[in-house]
C-alpha positions, 0 to 999 in steps of 0.5 A: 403590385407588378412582381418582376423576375430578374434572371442574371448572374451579375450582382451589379445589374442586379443591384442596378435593377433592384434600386430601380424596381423594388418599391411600392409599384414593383416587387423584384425577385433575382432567383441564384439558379434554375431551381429557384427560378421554377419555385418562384415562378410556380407559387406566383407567375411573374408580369415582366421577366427580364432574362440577362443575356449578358451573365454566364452559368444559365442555359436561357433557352431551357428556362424560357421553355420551362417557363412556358407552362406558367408564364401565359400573359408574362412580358418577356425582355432581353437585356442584351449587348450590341452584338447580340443575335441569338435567333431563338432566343429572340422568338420569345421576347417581346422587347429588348432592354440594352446594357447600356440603358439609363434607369429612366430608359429602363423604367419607360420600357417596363412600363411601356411592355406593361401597358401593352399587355394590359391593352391586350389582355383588354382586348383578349376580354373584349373579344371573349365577352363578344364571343360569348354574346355571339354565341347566345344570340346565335343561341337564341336564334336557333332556339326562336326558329325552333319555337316557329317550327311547331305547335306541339307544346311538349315540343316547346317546353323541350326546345326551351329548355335545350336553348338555355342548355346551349346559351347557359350551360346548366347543371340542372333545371326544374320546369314545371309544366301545365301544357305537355300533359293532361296533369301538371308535370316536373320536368328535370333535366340534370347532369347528375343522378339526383336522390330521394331526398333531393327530388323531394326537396326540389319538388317542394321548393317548385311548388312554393315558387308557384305558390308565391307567384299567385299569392293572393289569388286563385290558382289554376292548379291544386298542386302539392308534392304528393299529386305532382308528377316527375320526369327526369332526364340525367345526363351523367347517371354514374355521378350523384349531387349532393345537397351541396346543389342548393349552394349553386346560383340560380335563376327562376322565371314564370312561364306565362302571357297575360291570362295564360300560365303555362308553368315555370322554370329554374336554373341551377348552375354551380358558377356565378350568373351574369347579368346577360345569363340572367338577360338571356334565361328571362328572354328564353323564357319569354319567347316560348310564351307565344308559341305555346298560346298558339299551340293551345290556340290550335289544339282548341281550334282542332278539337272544336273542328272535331266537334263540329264535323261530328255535329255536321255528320250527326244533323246529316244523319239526322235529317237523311233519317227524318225525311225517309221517316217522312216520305213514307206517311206523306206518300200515303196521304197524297194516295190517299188525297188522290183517291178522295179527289177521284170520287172513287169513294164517294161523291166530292162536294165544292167545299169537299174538293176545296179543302183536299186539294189545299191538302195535296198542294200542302203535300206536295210542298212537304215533298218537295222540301223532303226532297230537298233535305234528301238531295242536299245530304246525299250531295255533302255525302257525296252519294249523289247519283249522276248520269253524264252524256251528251246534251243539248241544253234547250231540251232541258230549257223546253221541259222546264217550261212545259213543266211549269207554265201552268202553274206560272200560268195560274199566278197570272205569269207569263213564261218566255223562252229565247234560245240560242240556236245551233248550240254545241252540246255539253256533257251533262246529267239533264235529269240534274240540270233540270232539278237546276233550272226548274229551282230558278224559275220556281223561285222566279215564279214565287217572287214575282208579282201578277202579271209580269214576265220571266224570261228563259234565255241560253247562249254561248259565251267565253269565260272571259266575256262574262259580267258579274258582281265582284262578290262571285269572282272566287266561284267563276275563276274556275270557268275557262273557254267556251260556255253554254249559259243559262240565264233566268231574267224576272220582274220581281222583288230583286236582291240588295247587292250585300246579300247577293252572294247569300243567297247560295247559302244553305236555309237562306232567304232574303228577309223582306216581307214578301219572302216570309209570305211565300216560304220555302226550306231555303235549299233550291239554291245551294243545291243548284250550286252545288249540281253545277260544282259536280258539272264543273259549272258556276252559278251567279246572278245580278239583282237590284231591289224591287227591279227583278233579278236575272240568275244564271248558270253556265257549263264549259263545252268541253266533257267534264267528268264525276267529281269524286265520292259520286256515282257515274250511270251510263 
């Protein structure tokens, strides 16, 4: 029913009107004075009034004002003459009726305002519903940047729950949550002060929800009222719900991702949900699902890091105090083995002098692998001392060969030298580069077969013009400029490409059997490495199986300095 105010003091329009307007589409009202026109209007607001401008005994211009306040959507029309040119008063219609106007002229004007207002009045709708979609999708965006902004799982819970206040606008929310705490926790966010009794009953209603939605299967928590804790957050403490509360729409939704269950959520508020509330509460709910697994993801990830770190530093300790307890026996018994082989206690028969001295050379073996044990732990300690000075790298490359030619010797080996004249010097601990080269043709002269050669070559290359396997690319980016490179070639079992990069690992041996039958604790290697790191050096090789292998090291020319945690000796 369109309810139609007619303001005139002319009963002929009126009647005029009445004949045109009063039936079942239109109901016509045509108040005697200004009183009975705000009575009319405050107890239903008209959709059309027709103000004739043509009568006498009302002040249009104050009706129109005091109208105002109750006619919002109202079409205003003007029934005028010709002549008719009131400024003012025309700033209030929106359409003109003439005195002169047919019924049929005045009806399709009624109707044409009519269908104009309800065209705005659909836009007005359309533009609110697409304000407040925008509002919830900015909503929701700022919520998922927050959600990416964090792996703290208290964090998240509490972003949840502010994106649905923003998006929603609740009057209360329970979640409840099995991440933020080390026990299962309620968290209530109110607007009002809550009781005893309401807390209890909301307490109760929270953990039948959680209950239903494992019914039938196990629980990832024995949870009741008495063991669950409560945290709330009120927003307005001077004012109290009452139990009116549960009258309120609500919404509830799981918080979990596939095997994971992190908890749940619901909503209270005291004016009807709509489907895109309920659209925008579920996808909340959901999208802080992911974060909180990579959360726990990462806290579990940390702690097994801290577990790790513990392990590493108890096996270091273990191996530091292993081997000192070791030495001190085995220096005992090579003293020992070194007077028995002297004679001093007695003449050594030919098998005597057999057997002690497969003993010493045992010793000697286990010192040496003390040794390294030794040197690797005060290296990841970072309590290796170093003695940097200016070198030439060819005395170290002649000590190492006058060291160990006569046992290259005994193994039927012959052990070469091509070095590279007018070298410029480096700054280096010799005493460690020595340790360096001494592993190289160690392992050399343990891999190769009798009667075969190694060859000890040095020179001075650019970074940039050096070759390698692609596997050693990370560890020689960091040389630059000119090098001294040391290079130790031998006619031995070789490596497979797959595991050249393997064999700085720390207790690595390349698993064939001339490998197994030789032994050794797997530590040269990654103990060279990590000497040269400390020189700012590298370390790689080139090898192919059963074609020998050729290892190399290379330092830069310029000084370099202790790395840090090391102890520098002038």
């Amino acid at each position: 029913m369109i309810r139609i105010l007619f303001v005139s003091s002319r009963i002929e329009k009126i009647n005029q009107y009445l004949a045109i307007l009063n039936g079942s589409k239109f109901k016509l009202a045509a108040p005697a004075d200004e009183s009975h026109i705000l009575d009319t209007v405050s107890i239903a607001a008209p959709d059309i009034v027709i103000l004739d401008t043509l009568s006498t005994g009302f002040n249009f211009k104050n009706i129109v004002k005091k109208l105002k306040p109750y006619t919002e959507n109202t079409v205003i029309l003007l029934l005028t003459g010709n002549d008719f040119n009131d400024r003012e008063l025309i700033k209030y219609a929106n359409a003109f009726l003439q005195d002169d106007f047919s019924d049929e002229m005045i009806l399709n004007t009624i109707n044409m305002n009519l269908r104009t207002r309800e065209s705005l009045e659909r836009l007005s709708n359309t533009n609110k519903d697409l304000a407040d979609s925008l509002y919830r999708l900015n909503a929701l965006y700022s919520t998922s940047s927050q959600f990416a902004g964090t792996l703290d799982k208290k964090k998240l819970i509490n972003f949840m729950i502010e994106g649905i206040d923003k998006a929603l606008s609740f009057s209360l929310t329970c979640t409840l949550s099995f991440c933020t705490e080390e026990e299962p926790v309620l968290l209530i966010n109110s607007l009002y002060e809550l009781s005893d009794e309401i807390l209890s009953a909301l307490k109760l209603r929270t953990v039948y929800h959680y209950k239903a939605l494992f019914e039938g299967k196990t629980l990832p928590y024995d949870l009741d009222i008495n063991n669950l804790k409560v945290v709330k957050h009120i927003k307005y403490p001077a004012n109290r719900f009452t139990f009116t509360l549960f009258q309120f729409d609500n919404m509830f939704a799981p918080v979990s991702l596939g095997d994971n269950f992190f908890g749940c959520v619901e909503i209270f508020k005291d004016a009807p949900f709509s489907a895109e509330d309920a659209t925008c509460f579920q996808t909340i709910a959901q999208q802080v699902t992911l974060p909180l697994k990579s959360a726990t993801l990462y806290q579990e990830i940390k702690e097994t890091n801290l577990k790790l770190e513990k392990l590493e530093r108890l096996k270091s300790e273990f191996i530091s105090i292993v081997s000192h307890e070791l030495r001190t026996p085995l220096t005992s018994i090579k003293n020992s083995l070194d007077i028995l082989l002297s004679g001093r206690c007695g003449e050594v028969t030919e098998a005597s002098d057999k057997f002690l001295s497969m003993a010493k050379r045992n010793v000697q073996r286990l010192s040496g692998i003390i040794n390294d044990l030794l040197d690797l732990s005060k290296i990841e300690a970072g309590k290796m001392d170093f003695h940097f000075k200016n070198i030439n790298i060819n005395s170290v490359i002649e000590y190492v060969k006058s060291a160990l030619s006569v046992v290259a010797k005994e193994k039927g080996l012959s052990l070469l030298t091509e070095e590279c004249e007018n070298l410029p010097e480096i700054y280096a601990d010799s005493q460690r580069l020595e340790q360096v080269l001494t592993n190289l043709v160690s392992n050399a002269i343990k891999f190769t077969p009798e009667g075969r050669s190694i060859i000890i070559k040095s020179r001075l290359m650019n970074a940039g013009d050096l070759i390698y396997n692609e596997c050693f690319a990370d560890i020689m980016k960091k040389l630059e400029g000119d090098c001294v490179v040391v290079s130790v070639q031998d006619e031995g079992i070789g490596i497979a490409e797959k595991d050249l990069l393997h064999v700085f690992d720390k207790f690595a041996q390349i698993e064939n059997s001339l490998s197994r039958k030789v032994g050794g604790s797997g530590l040269g290697l990654p103990i060279a490495k990590q000497l040269l790191e400390a020189h700012n050096g590298a370390i790689w090789c080139d090898s192919k199986p059963d074609c020998g292998s050729t290892f190399y090291f290379a330092i830069p020319v310029e000084k370099v300095l202790a790395p840090a945690g090391t102890m520098l000796v002038r």
